[in-house]
C-alpha positions as CSV (number, residue, x, y, z in Angstrom):
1,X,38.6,28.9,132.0
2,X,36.3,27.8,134.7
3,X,32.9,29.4,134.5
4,X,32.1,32.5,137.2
5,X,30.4,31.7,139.8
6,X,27.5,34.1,140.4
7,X,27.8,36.7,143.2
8,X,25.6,36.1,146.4
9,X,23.7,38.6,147.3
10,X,23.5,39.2,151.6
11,X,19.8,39.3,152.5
12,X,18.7,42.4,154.4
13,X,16.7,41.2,157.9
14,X,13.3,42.8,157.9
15,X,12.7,44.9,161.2
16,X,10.8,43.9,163.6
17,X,7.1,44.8,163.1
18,X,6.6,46.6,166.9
19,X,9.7,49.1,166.2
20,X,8.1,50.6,163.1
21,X,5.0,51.0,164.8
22,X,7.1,52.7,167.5
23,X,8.4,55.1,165.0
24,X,5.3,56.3,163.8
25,X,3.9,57.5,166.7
26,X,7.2,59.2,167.9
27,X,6.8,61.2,164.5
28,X,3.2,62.0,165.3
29,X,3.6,63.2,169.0
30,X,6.1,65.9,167.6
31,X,3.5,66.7,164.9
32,X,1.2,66.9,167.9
33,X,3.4,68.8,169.9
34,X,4.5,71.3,166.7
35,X,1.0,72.0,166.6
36,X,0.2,72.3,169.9
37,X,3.2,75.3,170.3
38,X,1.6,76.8,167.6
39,X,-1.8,77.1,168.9
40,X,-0.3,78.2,172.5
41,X,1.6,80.8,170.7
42,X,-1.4,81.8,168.4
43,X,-3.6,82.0,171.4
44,X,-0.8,84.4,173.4
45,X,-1.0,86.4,170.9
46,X,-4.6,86.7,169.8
47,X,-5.4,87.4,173.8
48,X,-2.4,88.4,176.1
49,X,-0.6,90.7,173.4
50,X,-3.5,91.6,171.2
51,X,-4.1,94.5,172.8
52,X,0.3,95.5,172.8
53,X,0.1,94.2,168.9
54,X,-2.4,96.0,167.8
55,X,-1.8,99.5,169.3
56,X,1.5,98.9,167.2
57,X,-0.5,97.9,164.1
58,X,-2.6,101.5,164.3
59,X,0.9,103.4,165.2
60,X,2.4,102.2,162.1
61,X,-1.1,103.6,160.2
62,X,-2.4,106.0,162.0
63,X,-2.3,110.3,161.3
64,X,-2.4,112.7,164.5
65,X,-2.9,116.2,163.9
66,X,-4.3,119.3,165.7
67,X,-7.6,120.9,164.4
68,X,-7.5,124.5,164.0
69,X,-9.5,127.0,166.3
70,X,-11.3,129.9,164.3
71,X,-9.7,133.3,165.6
72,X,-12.4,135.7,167.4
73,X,-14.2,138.3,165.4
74,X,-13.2,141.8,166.0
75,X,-16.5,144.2,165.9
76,X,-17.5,147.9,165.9
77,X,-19.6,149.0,168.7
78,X,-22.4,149.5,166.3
79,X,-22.0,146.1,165.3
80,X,-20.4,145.8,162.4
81,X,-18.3,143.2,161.9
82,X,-14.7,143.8,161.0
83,X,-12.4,141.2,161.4
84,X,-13.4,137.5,161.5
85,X,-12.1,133.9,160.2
86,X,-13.9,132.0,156.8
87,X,-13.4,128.7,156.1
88,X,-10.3,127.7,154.0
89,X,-8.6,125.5,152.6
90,X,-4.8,123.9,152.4
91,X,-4.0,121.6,149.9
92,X,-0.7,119.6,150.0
93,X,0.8,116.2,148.4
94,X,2.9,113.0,149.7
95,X,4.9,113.1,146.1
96,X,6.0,109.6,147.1
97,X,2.5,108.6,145.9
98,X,2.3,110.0,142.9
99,X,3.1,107.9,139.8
100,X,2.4,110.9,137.0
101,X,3.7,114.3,138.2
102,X,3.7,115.9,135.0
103,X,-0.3,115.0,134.3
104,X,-1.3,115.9,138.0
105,X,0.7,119.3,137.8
106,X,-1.2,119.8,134.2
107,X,-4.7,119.0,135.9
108,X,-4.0,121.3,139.2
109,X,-2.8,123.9,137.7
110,X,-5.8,125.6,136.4
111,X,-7.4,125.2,139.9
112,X,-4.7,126.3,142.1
113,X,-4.1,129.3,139.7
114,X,-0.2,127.8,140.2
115,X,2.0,127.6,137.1
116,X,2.3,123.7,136.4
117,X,6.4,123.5,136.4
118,X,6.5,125.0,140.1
119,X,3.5,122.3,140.9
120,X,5.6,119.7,139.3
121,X,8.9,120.4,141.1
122,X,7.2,120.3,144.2
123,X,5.1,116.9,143.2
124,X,8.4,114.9,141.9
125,X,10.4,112.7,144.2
126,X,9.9,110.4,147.0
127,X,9.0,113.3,149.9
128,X,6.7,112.5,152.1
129,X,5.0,116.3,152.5
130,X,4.6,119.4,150.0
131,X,2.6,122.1,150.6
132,X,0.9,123.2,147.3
133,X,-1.4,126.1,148.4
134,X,-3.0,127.6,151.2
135,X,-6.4,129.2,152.3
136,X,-7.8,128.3,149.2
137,X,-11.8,128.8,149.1
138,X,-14.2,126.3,150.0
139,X,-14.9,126.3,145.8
140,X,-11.7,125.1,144.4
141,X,-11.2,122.5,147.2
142,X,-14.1,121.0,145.8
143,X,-12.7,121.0,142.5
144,X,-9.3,119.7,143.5
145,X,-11.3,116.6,145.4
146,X,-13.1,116.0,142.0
147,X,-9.9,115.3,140.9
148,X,-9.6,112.0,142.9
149,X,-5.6,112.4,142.5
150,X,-3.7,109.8,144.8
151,X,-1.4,111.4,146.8
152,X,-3.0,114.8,147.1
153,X,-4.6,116.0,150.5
154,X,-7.3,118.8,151.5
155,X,-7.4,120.0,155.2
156,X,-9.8,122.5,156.4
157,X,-8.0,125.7,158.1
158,X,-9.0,129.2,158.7
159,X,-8.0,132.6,156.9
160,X,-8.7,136.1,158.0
161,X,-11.1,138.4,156.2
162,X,-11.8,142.2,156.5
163,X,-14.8,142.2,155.1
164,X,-14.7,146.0,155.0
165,X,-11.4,146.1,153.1
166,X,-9.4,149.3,154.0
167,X,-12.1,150.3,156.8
168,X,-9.8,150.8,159.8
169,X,-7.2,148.4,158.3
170,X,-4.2,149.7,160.1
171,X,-5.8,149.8,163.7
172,X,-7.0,146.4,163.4
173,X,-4.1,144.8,162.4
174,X,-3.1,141.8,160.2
175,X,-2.3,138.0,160.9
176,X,0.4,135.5,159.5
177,X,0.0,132.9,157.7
178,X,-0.4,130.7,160.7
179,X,-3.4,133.4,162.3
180,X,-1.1,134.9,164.8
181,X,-1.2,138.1,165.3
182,X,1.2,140.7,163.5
183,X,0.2,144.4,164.1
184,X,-2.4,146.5,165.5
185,X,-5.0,145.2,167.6
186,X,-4.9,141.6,166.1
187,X,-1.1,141.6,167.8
188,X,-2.3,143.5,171.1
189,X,-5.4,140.5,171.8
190,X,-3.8,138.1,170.3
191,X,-3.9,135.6,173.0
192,X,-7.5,136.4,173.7
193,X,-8.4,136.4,169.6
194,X,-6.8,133.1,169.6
195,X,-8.9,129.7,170.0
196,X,-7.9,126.3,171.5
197,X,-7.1,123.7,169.1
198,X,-8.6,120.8,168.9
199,X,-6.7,117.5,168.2
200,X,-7.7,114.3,165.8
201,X,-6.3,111.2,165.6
202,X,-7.1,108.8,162.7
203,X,-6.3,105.4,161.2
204,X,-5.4,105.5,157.6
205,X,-4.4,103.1,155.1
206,X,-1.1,102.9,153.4
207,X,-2.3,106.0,150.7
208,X,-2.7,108.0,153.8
209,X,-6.7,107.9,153.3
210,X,-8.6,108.0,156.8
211,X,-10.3,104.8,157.9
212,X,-11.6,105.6,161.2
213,X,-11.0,108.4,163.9
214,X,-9.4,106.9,166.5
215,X,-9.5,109.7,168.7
216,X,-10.6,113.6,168.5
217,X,-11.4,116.4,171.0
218,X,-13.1,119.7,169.3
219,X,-11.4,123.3,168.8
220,X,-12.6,126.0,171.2
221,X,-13.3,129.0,169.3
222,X,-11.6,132.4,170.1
223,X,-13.2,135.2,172.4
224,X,-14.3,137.9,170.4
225,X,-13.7,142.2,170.9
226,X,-15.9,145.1,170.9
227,X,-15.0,148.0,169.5
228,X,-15.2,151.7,171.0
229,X,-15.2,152.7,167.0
230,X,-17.6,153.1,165.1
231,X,-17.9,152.2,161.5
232,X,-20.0,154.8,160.3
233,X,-17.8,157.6,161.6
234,X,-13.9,155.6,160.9
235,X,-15.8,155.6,157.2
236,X,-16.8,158.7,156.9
237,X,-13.2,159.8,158.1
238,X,-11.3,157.7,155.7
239,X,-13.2,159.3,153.0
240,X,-12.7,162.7,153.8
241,X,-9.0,162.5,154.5
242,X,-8.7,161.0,151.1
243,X,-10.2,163.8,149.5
244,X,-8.5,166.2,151.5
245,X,-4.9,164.8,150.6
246,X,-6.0,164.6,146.6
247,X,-7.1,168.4,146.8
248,X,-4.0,169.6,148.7
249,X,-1.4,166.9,147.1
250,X,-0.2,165.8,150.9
251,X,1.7,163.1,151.5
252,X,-0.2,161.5,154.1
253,X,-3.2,162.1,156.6
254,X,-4.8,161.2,159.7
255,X,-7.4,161.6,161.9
256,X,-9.1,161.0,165.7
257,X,-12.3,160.7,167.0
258,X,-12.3,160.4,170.9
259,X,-15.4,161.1,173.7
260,X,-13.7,163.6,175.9
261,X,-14.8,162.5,179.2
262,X,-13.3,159.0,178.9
263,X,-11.1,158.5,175.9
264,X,-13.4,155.9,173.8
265,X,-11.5,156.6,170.3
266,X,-14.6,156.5,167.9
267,X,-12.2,156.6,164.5
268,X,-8.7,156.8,164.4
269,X,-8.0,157.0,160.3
270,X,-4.9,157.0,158.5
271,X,-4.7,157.7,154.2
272,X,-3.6,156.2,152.1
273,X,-4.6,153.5,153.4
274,X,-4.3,149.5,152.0
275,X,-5.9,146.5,151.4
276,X,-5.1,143.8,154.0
277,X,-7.2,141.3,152.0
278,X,-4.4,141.4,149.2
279,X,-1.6,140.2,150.9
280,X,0.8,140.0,147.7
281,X,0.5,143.8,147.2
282,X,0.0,145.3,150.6
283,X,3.1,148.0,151.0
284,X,4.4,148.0,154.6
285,X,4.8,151.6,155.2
286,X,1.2,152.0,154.8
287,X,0.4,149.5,157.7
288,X,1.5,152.0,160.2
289,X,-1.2,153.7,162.0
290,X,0.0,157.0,161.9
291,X,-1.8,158.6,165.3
292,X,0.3,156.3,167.3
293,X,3.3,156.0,166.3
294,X,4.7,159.1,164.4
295,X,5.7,162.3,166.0
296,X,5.4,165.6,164.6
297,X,6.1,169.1,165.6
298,X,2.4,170.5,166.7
299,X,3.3,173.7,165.8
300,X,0.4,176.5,166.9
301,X,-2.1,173.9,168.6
302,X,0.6,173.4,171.5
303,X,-0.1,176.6,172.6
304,X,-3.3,175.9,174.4
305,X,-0.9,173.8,176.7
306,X,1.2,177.0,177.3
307,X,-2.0,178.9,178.0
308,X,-3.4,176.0,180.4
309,X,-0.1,176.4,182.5
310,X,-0.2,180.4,182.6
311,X,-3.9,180.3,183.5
312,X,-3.6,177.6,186.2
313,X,-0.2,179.1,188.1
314,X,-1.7,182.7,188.0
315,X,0.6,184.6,185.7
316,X,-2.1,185.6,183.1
317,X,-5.6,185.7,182.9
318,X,-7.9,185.8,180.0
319,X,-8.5,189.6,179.9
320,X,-4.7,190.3,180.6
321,X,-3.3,192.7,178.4
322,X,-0.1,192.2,176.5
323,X,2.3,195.3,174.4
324,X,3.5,193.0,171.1
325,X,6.1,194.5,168.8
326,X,6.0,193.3,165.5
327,X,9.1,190.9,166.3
328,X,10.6,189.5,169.1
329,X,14.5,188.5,170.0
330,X,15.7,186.8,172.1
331,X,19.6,186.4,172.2
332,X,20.9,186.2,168.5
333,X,17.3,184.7,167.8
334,X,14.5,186.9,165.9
335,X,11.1,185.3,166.3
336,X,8.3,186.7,164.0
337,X,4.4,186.2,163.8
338,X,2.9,183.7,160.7
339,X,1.3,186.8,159.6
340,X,3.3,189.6,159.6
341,X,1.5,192.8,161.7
342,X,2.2,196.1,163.1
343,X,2.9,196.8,167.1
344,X,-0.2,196.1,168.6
345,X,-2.1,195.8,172.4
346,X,-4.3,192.1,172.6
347,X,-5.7,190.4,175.3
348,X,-4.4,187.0,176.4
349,X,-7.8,185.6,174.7
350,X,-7.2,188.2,171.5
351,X,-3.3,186.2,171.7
352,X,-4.8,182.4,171.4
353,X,-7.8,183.5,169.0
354,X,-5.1,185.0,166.4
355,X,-2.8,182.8,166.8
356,X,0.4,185.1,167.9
357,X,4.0,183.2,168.3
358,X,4.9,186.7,169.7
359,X,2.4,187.1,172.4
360,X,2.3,183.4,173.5
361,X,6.4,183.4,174.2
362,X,6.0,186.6,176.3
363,X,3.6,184.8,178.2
364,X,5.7,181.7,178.5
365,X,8.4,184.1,179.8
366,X,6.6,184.8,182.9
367,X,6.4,181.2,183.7
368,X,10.0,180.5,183.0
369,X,11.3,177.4,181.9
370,X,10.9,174.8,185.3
371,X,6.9,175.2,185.0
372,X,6.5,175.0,181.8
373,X,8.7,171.8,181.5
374,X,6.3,170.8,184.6
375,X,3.2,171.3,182.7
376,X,4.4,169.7,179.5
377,X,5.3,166.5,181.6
378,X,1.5,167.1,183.6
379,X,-0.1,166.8,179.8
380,X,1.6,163.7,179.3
381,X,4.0,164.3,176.8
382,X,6.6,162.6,176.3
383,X,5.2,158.9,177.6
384,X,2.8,156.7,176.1
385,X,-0.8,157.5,177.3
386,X,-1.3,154.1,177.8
387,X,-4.1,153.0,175.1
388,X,-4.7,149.1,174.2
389,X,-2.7,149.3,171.0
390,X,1.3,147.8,170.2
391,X,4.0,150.2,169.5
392,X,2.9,153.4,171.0
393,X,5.6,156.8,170.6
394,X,6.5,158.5,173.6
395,X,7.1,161.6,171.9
396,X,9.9,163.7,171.9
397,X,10.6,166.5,174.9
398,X,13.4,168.1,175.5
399,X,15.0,167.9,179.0
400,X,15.1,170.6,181.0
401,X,18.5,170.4,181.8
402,X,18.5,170.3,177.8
403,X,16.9,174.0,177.3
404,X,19.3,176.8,176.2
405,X,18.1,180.4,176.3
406,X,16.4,180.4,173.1
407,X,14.3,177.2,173.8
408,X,11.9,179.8,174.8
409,X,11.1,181.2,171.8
410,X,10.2,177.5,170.4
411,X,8.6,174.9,172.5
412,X,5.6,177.2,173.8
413,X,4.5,177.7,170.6
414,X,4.9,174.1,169.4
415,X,8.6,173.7,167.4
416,X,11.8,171.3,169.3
417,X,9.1,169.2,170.7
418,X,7.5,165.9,168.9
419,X,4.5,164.6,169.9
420,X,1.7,162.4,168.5
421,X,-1.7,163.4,167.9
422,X,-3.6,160.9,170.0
423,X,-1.2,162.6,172.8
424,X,-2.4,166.1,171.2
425,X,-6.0,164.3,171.5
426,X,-5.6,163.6,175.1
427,X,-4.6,166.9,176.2
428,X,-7.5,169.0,174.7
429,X,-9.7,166.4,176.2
430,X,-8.3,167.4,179.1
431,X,-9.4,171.0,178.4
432,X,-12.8,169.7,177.4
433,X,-13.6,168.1,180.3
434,X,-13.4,169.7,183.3
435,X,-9.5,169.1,183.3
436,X,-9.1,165.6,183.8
437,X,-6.6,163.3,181.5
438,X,-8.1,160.6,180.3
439,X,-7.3,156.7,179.3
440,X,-7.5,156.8,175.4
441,X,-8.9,153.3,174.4
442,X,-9.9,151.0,171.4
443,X,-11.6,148.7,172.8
444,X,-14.6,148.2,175.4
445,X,-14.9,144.0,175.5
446,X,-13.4,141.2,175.2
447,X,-15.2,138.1,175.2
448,X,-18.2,140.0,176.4
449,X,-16.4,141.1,179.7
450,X,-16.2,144.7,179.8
451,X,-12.4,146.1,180.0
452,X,-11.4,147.9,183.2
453,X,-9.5,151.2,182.8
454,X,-7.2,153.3,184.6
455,X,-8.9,155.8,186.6
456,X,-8.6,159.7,185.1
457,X,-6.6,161.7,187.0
458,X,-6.9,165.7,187.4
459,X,-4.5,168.0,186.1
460,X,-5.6,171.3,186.2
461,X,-9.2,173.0,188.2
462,X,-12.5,173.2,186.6
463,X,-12.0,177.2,186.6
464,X,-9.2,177.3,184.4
465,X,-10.8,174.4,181.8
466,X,-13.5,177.0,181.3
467,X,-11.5,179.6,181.0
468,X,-8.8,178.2,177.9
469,X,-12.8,176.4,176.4
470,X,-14.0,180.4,176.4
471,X,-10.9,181.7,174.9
472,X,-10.6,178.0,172.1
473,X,-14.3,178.9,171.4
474,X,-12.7,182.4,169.8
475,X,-10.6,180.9,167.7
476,X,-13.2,179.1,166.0
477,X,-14.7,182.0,165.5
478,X,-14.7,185.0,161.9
479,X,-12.0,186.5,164.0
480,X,-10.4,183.5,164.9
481,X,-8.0,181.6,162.3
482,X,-9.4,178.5,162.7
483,X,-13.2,179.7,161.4
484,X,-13.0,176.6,158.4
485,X,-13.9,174.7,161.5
486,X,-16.8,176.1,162.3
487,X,-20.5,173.7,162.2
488,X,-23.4,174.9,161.1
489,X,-25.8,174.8,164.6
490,X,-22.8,174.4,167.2
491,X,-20.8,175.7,169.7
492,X,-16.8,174.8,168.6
493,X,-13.8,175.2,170.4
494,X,-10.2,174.0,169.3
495,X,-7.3,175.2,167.8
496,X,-5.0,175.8,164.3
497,X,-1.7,174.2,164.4
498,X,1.3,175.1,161.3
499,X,4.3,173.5,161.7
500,X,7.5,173.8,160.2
501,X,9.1,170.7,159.0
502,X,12.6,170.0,159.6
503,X,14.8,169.2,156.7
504,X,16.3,165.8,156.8
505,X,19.2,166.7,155.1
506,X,20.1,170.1,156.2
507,X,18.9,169.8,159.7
508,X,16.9,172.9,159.6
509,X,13.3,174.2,159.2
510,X,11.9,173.9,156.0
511,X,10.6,176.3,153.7
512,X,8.5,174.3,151.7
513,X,7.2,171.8,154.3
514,X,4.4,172.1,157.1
515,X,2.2,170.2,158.7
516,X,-1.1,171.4,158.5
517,X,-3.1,170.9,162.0
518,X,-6.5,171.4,163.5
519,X,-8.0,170.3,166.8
520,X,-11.2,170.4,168.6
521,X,-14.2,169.9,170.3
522,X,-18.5,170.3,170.3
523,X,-20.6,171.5,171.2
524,X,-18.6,173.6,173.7
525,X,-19.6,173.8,176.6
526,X,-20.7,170.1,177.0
527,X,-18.7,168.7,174.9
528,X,-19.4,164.8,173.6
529,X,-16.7,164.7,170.2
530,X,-13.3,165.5,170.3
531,X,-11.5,165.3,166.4
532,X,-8.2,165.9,166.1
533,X,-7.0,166.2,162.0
534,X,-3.5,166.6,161.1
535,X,-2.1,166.8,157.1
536,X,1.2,166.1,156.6
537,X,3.2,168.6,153.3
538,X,0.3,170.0,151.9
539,X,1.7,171.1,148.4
540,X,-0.9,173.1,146.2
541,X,0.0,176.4,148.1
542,X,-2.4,176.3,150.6
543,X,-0.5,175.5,154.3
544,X,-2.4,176.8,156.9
545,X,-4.1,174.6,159.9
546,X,-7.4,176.9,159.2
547,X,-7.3,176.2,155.8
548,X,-6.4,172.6,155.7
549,X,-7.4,170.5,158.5
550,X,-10.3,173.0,159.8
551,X,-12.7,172.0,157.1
552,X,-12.2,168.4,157.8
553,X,-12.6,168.9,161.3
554,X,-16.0,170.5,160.1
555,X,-17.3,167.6,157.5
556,X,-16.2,164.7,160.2
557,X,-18.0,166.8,163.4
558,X,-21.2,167.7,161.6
559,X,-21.8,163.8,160.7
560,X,-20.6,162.4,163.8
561,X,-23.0,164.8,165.4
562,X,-25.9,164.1,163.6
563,X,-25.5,160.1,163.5
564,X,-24.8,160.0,167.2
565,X,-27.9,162.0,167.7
566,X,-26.1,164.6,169.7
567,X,-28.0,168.1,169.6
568,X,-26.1,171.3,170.2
């Protein structure tokens, strides 16, 4: 076999020397360009669309939230504070920061007073919010910060104090949760109690801690109110109408303190009362404040009403002289006196002073039912008297067109008509003032700008208010049955009221039930305090307005008098 010839191998031509050159600077004017794109684009950025880039930067890390105003104080018009805002504070968690729920539940727990499996429910899972307690004090925020937990957040708020606990409780009111207001006077200033906000705006980093404020404008604080109270005498009252319902085993209790000759309520008191501080135990019911909204049959101390009207048309006079049988009937109706008596001959004055249902009806009977439904409507009854508190009774009167022909024997001496007491109030300062009815009203400023008030308006002539003060003064008197009223030093004038109560179930009076009622005035004459008590189902056997509400007429008039310096 011939030998193989080798293979040849086919040279490769070199290229020419100025094309490579050519290719390397091709390569490095795109290099040049690449980088050149990149600097343009760098510089756009870092100058026109730093500005657009970084507002989005902070938006994506940045926490807005409004600062809360503190609520206006509430005072007394001898200063005492009653109502006002403390520093609190809430404390909340992002549980989608928290790596241990279990341990931070366990440390929390003791603070926050909060057992640890409701704080771990709450702190598990990837929410972003979780409120874990509210209004806390000052004092165990501190100790929650010392914690240093990740995830867990204090912000300062505002809660609402009474720092004289039950002191007027159900006249001033209380506040949610959020400080708006719910009742009482909180609810009726509420727009003026409340503050502006203020609003914060803050960069934070991706635990949610703040970096920087970025923005923030300052809460405006809210205006605070004066008082016409005062707390020496709404204290005073409060105690004795506890006592008073202990001793006599009533149900409930309430009292008013108003300056006759312009309605300025100086304590309006209701027991029992409650604690608004303790908002876990307060009982609704006892929030009501009684002397504005509940009605009640006035029983005997309507009668001075029935008098003013008889006086003022000219059908009696003080000295006018009445025949009274034991009992009265009218139609199928027998109407008897509280305490039975024989036939007897009494003066109109000797009538009020003792108190007779007989004689008063006989009297109402010359005025006939159109004017005496005319003079009910002249005292106000049955519309709200206007005062500067929510949820005000109008009372309940009977139309005229309503009365049958034994209405006569009850609505002139109090029964088949409802009224409230500060309507009861208003009316005898009416008497005790020359005759003029009078805006009652809690308060006297808000945000140091006095509050204007409606104009009193005259309802019956000087001559006849001192007549019905002559003929109250009697019944305040040893003959009179309301003598429990009487103060040691003064001139008193007023009235004994005992109601009947109506039996829910059966619809008729009860034999068991009163109301126990006393109103008045001192010193007679020229009179500066005007009380108005009423005890609701007295229970130890003793009923009678005298008996009852006369002697805390006396205990609340005989220190009002003295600490308003008031000399008879």
């Amino acid at each position: 076999m011939p030998p193989r010839r080798p293979r040849r191998r086919r040279a490769v031509r070199a290229a020419p020397l100025g094309v490579g050159r050519m290719r390397v600077r091709v390569l490095a004017v795109i290099v040049m360009i690449a980088f050149g794109l990149l600097g343009a684009r760098a510089a756009f950025l870092g100058t026109v669309r730093a500005g657009e880039l970084g507002d989005q930067a902070l938006q994506q890390q940045r926490t807005a939230f409004d600062i809360e105003a503190p609520r206006g104080s509430i005072r007394s018009s001898d200063g005492a504070v009653l109502a006002r805002d403390e520093l609190a504070v809430d404390v909340s968690a992002s549980p989608f920061l928290i790596t241990g729920s279990g341990e931070a539940a366990e440390q929390l727990s003791p603070i926050l007073k909060i057992r640890r499996g409701e704080l771990e429910d709450k702190l598990e899972g990837n929410g972003r919010y979780a409120s874990l307690a509210r209004e806390v004090s000052p004092k165990v925020a501190r100790e929650v910060e010392r914690l240093d937990l990740t995830g867990i957040h204090l912000r300062d708020t505002y809660r609402r104090v009474l720092p004289r606990g039950t002191l007027g409780a159900q006249t001033l009111g209380l506040t949610d949760n959020d400080g708006n207001g719910l009742s009482g006077l909180e609810q009726q200033f509420d727009q003026d109690l409340k503050g502006t906000p203020g609003a914060r705006v803050e960069a934070t980093d991706p635990l949610g801690r703040p970096l920087k404020v970025i923005d923030n404008s300052e809460p405006r604080a809210g205006a605070s109110i004066r008082l016409t109270l005062r707390a020496d005498i709404q204290d005073q009252a409060e105690r004795v109408l506890a006592a008073t319902r202990r001793r006599h085993g009533a149900k409930s209790a309430m009292a008013l303190v108003m300056r006759p000759r312009d309605g300025a309520v100086l304590a309006m008191a209701t027991v029992p009362g409650f604690n608004p501080n303790n908002r876990k135990s307060v009982d609704e019911a006892l929030t009501r404040n009684r002397v504005v909204t509940d009605t009640f049959e006035p029983g005997s101390t309507f009668k001075a009403i029935t008098f003013a009207a008889a006086l003022q048309e000219g059908v009696t006079t003080p000295k006018s002289r009445y025949h009274l049988p034991p009992t009265l009937e009218v139609y199928d109706r027998v109407l008897r006196e509280a305490h039975p008596r024989p036939a007897a001959n009494w003066t109109a004055t000797e009538i009020l002073e003792r108190s007779s249902n007989v004689g008063t009806v006989k009297i109402a009977q010359q005025l006939e039912p159109p004017r005496i439904q005319s003079w009910i409507e002249r005292f106000g009854f049955g519309e709200p008297t206007g005062i500067d508190f929510p949820g005000e009774a109008r009372g309940l009167v009977l139309p005229l067109t309503d009365w049958s022909g034994t209405t006569i024997i009850n609505v002139p001496i109090g029964q088949g008509i409802g009224i409230t007491a500060l309507q009861l109030a208003r009316a005898y300062a009416a008497i005790a003032n020359g005759g003029y009815l009078v805006e009652p009203h809690l308060v006297r400023s808000v945000g140091g700008t006095p509050v204007r008030r409606t104009p009193k308006k005259r309802i019956m002539s000087a001559k006849t208010a001192r007549q019905l003060d002559r003929m109250l003064r009697r019944v305040v008197s040893p003959s009179g049955t309301g003598q429990a009223a009487e103060v040691a030093g003064f001139n008193v004038a007023g009235k004994t009221g005992t109601a009947e109560k109506v039996d829910p179930e059966t619809g008729l009076y009860s034999t068991s039930n009163y109301t126990a009622s006393f109103v008045g005035y001192a010193p007679a004459g020229r009179p500066q305090l005007l009380i108005a008590v009423i005890v609701d189902e007295p229970s130890t056997g003793i009923i009678f307005g005298g008996e009852v509400a006369g002697p805390v007429f006396e205990q609340i008039a005989n220190f009002s008098l003295q600490k308003l310096g008031i000399s008879p």
